[in-house]
Each structure stands twice: as structure tokens, then as C-alpha cells.
GUMI-94570 format. One record per residue (C-alpha): residue number from 0; x, z, y. Coordinates in Angstrom, 3 decimals, always signed. Layout:
BEGIN
<torvo pos="NUM" px="X" pz="Z" py="Y"/>
...
END
This chain:
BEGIN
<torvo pos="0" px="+0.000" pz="+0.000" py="+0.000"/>
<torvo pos="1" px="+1.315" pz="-0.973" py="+3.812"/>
<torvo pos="2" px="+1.693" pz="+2.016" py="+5.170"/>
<torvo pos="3" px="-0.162" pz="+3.030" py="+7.906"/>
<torvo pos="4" px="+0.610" pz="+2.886" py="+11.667"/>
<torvo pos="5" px="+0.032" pz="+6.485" py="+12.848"/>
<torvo pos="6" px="-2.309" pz="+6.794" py="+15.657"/>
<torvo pos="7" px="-1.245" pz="+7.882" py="+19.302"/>
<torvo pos="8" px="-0.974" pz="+11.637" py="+19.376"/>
<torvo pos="9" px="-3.815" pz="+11.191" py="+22.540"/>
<torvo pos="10" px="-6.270" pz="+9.529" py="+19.801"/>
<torvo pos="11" px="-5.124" pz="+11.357" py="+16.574"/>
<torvo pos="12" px="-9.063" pz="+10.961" py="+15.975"/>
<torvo pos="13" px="-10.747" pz="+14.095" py="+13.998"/>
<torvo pos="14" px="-13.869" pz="+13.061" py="+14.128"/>
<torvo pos="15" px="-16.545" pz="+15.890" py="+14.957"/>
<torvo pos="16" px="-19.938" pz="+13.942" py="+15.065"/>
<torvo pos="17" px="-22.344" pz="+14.007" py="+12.695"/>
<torvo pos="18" px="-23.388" pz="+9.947" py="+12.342"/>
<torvo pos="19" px="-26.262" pz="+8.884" py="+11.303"/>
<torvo pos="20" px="-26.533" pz="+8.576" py="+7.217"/>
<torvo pos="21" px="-27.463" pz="+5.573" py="+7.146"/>
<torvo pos="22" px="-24.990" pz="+4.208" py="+9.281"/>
<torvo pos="23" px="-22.485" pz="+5.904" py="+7.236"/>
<torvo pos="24" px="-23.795" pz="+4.053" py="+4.003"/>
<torvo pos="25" px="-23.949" pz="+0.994" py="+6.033"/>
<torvo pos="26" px="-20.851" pz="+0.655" py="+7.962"/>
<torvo pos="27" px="-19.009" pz="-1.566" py="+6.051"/>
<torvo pos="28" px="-21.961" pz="-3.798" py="+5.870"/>
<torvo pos="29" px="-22.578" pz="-3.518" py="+9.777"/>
<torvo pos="30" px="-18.838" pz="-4.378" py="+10.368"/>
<torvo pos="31" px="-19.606" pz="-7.168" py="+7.942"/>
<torvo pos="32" px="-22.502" pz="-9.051" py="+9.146"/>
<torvo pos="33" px="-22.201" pz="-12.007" py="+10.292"/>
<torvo pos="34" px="-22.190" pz="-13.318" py="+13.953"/>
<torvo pos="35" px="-21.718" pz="-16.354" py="+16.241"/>
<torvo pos="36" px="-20.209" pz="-19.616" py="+15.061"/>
<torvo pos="37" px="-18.585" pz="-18.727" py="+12.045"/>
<torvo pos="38" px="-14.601" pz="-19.839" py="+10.334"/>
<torvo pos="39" px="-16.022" pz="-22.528" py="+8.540"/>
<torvo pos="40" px="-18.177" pz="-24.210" py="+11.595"/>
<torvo pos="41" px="-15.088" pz="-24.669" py="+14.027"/>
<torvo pos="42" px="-12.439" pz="-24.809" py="+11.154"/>
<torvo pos="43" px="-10.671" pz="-27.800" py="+14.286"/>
<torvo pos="44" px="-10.676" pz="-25.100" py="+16.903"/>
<torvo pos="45" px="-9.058" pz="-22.213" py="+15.095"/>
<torvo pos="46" px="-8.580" pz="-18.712" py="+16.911"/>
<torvo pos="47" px="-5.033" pz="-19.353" py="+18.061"/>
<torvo pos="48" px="-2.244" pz="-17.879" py="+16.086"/>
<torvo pos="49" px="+0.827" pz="-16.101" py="+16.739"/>
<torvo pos="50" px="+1.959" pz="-14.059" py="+19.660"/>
<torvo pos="51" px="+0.100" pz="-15.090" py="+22.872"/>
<torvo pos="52" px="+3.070" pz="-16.001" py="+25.595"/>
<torvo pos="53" px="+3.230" pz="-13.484" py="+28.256"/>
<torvo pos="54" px="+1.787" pz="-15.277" py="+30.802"/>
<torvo pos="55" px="-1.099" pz="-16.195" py="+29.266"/>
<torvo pos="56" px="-2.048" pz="-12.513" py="+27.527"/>
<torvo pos="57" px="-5.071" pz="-10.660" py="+30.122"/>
<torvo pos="58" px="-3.968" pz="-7.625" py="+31.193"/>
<torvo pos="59" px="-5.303" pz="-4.637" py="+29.269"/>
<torvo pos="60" px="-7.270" pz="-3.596" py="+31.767"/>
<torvo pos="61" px="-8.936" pz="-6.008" py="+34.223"/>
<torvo pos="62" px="-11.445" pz="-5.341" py="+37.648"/>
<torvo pos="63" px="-14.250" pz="-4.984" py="+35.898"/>
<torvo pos="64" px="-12.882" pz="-2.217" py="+33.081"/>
<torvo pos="65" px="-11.371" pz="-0.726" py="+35.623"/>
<torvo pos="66" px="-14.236" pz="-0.199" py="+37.505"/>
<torvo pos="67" px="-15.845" pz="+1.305" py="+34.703"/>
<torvo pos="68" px="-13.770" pz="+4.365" py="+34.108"/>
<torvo pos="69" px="-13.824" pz="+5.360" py="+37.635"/>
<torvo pos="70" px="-16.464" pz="+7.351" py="+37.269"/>
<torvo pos="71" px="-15.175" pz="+9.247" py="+34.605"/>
<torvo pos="72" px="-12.065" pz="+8.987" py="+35.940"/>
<torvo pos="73" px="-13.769" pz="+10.790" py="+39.124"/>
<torvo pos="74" px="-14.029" pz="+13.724" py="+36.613"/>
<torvo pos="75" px="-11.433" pz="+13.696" py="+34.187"/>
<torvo pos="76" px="-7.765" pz="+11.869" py="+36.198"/>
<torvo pos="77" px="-5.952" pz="+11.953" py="+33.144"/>
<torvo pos="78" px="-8.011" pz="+9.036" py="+31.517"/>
<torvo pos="79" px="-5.843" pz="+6.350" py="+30.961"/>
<torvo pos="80" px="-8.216" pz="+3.448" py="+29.729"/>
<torvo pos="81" px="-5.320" pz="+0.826" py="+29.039"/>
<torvo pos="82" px="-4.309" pz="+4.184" py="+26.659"/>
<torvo pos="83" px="-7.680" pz="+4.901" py="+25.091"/>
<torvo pos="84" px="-8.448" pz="+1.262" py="+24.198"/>
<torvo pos="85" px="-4.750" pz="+0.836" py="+22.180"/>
<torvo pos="86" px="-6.131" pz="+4.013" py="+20.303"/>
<torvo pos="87" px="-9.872" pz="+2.970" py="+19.848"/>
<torvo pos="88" px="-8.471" pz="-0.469" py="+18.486"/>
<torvo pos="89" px="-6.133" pz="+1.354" py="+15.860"/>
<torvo pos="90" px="-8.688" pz="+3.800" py="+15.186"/>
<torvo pos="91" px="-11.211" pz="+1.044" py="+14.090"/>
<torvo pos="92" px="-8.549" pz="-0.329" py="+11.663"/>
<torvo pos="93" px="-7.693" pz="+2.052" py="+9.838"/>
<torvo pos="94" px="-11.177" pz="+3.569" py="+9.533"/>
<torvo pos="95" px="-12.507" pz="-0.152" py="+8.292"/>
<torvo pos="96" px="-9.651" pz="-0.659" py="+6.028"/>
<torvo pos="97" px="-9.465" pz="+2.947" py="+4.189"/>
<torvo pos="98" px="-13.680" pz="+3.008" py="+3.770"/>
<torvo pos="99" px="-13.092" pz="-0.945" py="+2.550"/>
<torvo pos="100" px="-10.181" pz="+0.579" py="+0.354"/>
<torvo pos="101" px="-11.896" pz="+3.513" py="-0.550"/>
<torvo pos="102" px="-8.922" pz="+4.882" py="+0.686"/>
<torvo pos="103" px="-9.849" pz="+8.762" py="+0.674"/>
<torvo pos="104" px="-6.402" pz="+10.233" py="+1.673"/>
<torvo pos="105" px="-6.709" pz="+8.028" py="+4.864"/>
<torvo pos="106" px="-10.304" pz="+8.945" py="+6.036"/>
<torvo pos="107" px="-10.214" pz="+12.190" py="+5.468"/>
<torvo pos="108" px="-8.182" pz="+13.176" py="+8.494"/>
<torvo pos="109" px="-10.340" pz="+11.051" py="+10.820"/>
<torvo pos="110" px="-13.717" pz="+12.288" py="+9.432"/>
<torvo pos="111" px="-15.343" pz="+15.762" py="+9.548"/>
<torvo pos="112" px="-16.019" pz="+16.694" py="+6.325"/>
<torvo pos="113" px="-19.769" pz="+15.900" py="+6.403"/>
<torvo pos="114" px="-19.137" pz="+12.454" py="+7.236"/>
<torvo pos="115" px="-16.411" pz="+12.563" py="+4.999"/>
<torvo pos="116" px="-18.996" pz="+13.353" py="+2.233"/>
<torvo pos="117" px="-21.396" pz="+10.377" py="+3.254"/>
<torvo pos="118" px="-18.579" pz="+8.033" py="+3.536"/>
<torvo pos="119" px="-17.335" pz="+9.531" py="-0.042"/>
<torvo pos="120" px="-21.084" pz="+8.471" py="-1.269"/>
<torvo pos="121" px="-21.079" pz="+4.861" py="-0.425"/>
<torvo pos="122" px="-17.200" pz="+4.751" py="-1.824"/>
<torvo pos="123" px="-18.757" pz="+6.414" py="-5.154"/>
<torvo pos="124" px="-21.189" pz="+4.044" py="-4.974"/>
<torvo pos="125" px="-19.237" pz="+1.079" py="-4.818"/>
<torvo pos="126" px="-16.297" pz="+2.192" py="-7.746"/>
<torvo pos="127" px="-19.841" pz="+2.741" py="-9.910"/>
<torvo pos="128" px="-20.519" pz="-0.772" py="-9.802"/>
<torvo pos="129" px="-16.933" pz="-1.695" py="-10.820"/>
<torvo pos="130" px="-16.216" pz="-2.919" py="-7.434"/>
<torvo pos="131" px="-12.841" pz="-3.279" py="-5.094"/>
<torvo pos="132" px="-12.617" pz="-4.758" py="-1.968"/>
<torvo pos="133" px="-9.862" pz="-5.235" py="+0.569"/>
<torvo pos="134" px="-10.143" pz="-6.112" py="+4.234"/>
<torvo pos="135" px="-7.597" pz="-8.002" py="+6.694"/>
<torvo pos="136" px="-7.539" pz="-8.434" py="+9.905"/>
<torvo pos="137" px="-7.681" pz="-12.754" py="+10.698"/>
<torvo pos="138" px="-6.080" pz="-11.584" py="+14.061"/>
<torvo pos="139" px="-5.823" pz="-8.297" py="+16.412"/>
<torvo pos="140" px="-10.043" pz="-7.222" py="+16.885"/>
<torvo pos="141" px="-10.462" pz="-7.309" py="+20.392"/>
<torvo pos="142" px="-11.439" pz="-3.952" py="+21.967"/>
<torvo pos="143" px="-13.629" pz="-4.082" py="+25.397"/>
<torvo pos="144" px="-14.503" pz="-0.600" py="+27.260"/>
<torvo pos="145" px="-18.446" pz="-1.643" py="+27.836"/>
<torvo pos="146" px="-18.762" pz="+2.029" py="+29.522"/>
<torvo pos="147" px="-16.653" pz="+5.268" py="+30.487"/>
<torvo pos="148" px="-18.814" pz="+8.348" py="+32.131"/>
<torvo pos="149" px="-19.202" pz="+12.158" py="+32.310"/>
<torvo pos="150" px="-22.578" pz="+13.145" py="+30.913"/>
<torvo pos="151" px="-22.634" pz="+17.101" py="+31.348"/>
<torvo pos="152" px="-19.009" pz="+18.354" py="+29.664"/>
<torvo pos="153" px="-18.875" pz="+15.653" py="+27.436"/>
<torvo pos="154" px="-16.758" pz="+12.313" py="+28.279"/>
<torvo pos="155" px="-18.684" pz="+9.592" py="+26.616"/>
<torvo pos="156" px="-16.730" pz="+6.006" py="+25.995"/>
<torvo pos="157" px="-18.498" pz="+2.884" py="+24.425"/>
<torvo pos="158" px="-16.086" pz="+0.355" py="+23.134"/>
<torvo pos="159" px="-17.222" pz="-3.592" py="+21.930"/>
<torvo pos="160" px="-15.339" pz="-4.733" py="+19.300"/>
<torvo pos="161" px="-14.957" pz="-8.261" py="+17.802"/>
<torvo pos="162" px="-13.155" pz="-9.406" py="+14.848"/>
<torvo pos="163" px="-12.632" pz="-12.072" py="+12.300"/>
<torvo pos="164" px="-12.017" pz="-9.998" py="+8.917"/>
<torvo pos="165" px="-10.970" pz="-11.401" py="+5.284"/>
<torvo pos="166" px="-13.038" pz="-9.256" py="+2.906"/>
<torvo pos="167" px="-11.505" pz="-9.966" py="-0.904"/>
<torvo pos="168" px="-14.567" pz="-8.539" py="-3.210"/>
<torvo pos="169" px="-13.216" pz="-8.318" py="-6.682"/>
<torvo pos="170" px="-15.882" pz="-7.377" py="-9.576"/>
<torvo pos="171" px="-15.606" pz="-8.225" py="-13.925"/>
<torvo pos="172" px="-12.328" pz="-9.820" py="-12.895"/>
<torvo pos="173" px="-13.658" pz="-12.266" py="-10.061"/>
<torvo pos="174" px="-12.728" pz="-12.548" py="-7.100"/>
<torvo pos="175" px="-14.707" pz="-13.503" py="-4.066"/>
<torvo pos="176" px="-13.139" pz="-14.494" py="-0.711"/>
<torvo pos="177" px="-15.135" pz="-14.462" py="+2.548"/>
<torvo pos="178" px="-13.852" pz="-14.668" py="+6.110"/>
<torvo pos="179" px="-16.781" pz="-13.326" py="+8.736"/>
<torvo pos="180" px="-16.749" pz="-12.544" py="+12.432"/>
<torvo pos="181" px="-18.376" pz="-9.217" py="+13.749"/>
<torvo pos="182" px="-19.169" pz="-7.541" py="+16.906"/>
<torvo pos="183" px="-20.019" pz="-3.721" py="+16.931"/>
<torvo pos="184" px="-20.233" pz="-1.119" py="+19.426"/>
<torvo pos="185" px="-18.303" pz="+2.408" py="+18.654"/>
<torvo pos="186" px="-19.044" pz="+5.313" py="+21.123"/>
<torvo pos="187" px="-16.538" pz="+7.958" py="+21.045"/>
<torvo pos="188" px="-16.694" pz="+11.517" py="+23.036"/>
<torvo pos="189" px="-14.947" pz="+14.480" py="+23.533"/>
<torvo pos="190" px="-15.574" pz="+17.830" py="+25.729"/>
<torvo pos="191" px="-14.419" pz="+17.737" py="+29.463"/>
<torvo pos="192" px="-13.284" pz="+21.481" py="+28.915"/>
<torvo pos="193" px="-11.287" pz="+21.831" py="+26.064"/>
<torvo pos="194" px="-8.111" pz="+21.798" py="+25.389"/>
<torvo pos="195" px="-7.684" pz="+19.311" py="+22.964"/>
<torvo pos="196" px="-7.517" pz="+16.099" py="+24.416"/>
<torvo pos="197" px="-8.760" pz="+14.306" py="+21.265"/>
<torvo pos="198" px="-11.907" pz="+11.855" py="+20.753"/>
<torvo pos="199" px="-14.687" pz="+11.670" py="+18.028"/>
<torvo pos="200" px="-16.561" pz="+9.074" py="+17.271"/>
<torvo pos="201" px="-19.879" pz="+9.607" py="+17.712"/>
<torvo pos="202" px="-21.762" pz="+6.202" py="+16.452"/>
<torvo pos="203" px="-21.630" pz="+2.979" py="+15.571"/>
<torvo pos="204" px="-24.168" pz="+0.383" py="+16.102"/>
<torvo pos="205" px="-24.072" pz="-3.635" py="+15.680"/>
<torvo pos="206" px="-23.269" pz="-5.464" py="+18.958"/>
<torvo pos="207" px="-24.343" pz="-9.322" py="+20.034"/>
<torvo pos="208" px="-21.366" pz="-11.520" py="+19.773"/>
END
């Protein structure tokens, strides 16, 4: 196994919300459904590949992201949202490859242990139907800060993802190949007043491409 990229210290995500059972059950399938113009449809116009040249990467944070955090900003100055989006974006990796994997050791630092349990279900679920699966990354997802804001003590961030995943299903010794886009939305929080500066995630819902 590749070993894993630890997370920055900032977003060493424990996560402390209780998510919705279903969406537990069904997060691999929400990160696997389907949207916009798919691989096979613009197989001439690929994604491009390789490092983008300097010039022509966007900055991490443009106006309108910016503009976003202020207001949380306003309340918490240390939010750096160039910062929290490299974590969210790493954070959403490893959490779709190790519940893909079934990859226990993984999740288990990043999940309380009642989500832990419901994430343990669907993995049971999956090994009882003599099933594996592996997930990779086409290219980088692309992580956009939709909002940023202080709602009482709690800082609440909602980040859009898109990606183009590779999920290899392999079942009775046949394998299945399938290359899908997705768009989600993950909303992460954490309290104003504590001391530990670290995020949860909080939900995850399916987002329009």
C-alpha cells in the first residue's frame, strides 16, 4: 500500500460530527454518481495532464474566495483559506480512498467512533458480498470554498469538490473498471473557542457539476 501523505498538523481531521446514517452508508456511492459530460463523451478533449506551467495555474485563492472568508475571517484572523483548502483536499482523499479500501487503520483516526462504526457497516457490508474496490484519483479533485462564516461559536466551512475517480470493482475474480466524474459538497466546523484548532466534518451532500 502507498503510504499515506500525512495531513497538515492545522487539519489533522478527528472528526466529531455525528453524519447522517445514511450518508455514511452512501458515501461512496454519492462520491460515485455520475455527473456532467462524462470520460467517454469528450475522450478528444481530455482533462489536461501533467503539471500545469506556473503561469497558467489560478492562484489558490482568487477575489471571490477571498471575499468569502472575510467574514469569518472578521471573527477568527488566523483563518488561512489558501491553508484550509490544501487540508480539505487531502482530507477528502484519504477519507474516499481508505472507506473505498476498507482501509480501517486509516479512517479510524479521522472518524469519531460512531461514524467509525457506520462507516465499519457499509465496509462489512461490502467484504460480505466478496467485494474489493480501489479508487484513483484521474487528476488532483479540485477543492472550491463555496462559504466560510461564524454561526454562534462554531466556524462553519463548505467546500465543492470535483473529481474524475478510477473505481476498480473486483468480485468472483472479475474485474470491472469505471472512470466517473463527481461533484459533492463537504461542510466542515470547528468551535471558535477552543483550543484545538482542528476541523470536523460535519456532512456531505451531492453537489451540481
Amino acid at each position: 500500500m502507498t503510504p499515506r501523505k500525512p495531513l497538515p498538523t492545522q487539519f489533522s481531521i478527528v472528526v466529531f460530527a455525528v453524519i447522517a446514517a445514511f450518508v455514511l452508508f452512501q458515501l461512496y456511492n454519492v462520491l460515485g454518481k455520475k455527473v456532467g459530460r462524462q470520460p467517454e463523451e469528450d475522450a478528444k478533449t481530455p482533462l489536461p495532464a501533467g503539471p500545469t506551467p506556473e503561469a497558467q495555474r489560478p492562484s489558490p485563492m482568487d477575489v471571490g474566495a477571498l471575499s468569502v472568508a472575510a467574514g469569518l475571517k472578521a471573527r477568527d484572523p488566523s483563518f488561512d483559506p489558501a491553508r484550509f483548502l490544501d487540508g480539505a483536499r487531502q482530507a477528502y482523499e484519504t477519507i474516499v480512498r481508505g472507506y473505498a479500501q476498507g482501509d480501517r487503520e486509516a479512517l479510524k483516526p479521522l472518524l469519531t467512533p460512531a461514524v467509525m462504526a457506520s462507516f465499519e457497516s457499509g465496509m462489512t457490508a461490502r467484504e460480505g458480498r466478496g467485494e474489493t474496490e480501489q479508487v484513483e484519483f484521474v487528476h488532483p479533485p479540485r477543492a472550491d470554498l463555496e462559504t466560510a462564516a461564524a454561526e454562534g461559536d462554531r466556524a462553519v466551512a463548505k467546500v465543492r469538490f470535483l473529481a474524475e475517480l478510477r473505481n476498480t470493482l473486483v468480485k468472483g475474480g472479475t474485474e470491472t473498471v469505471d472512470e466517473r466524474r463527481t461533484a459533492e459538497h463537504w461542510t466542515f466546523e470547528r468551535s471558535l473557542n477552543a483550543s484545538d484548532p482542528n476541523w470536523v466534518l460535519a456532512r456531505v451532500e451531492p453537489a451540481s457539476a
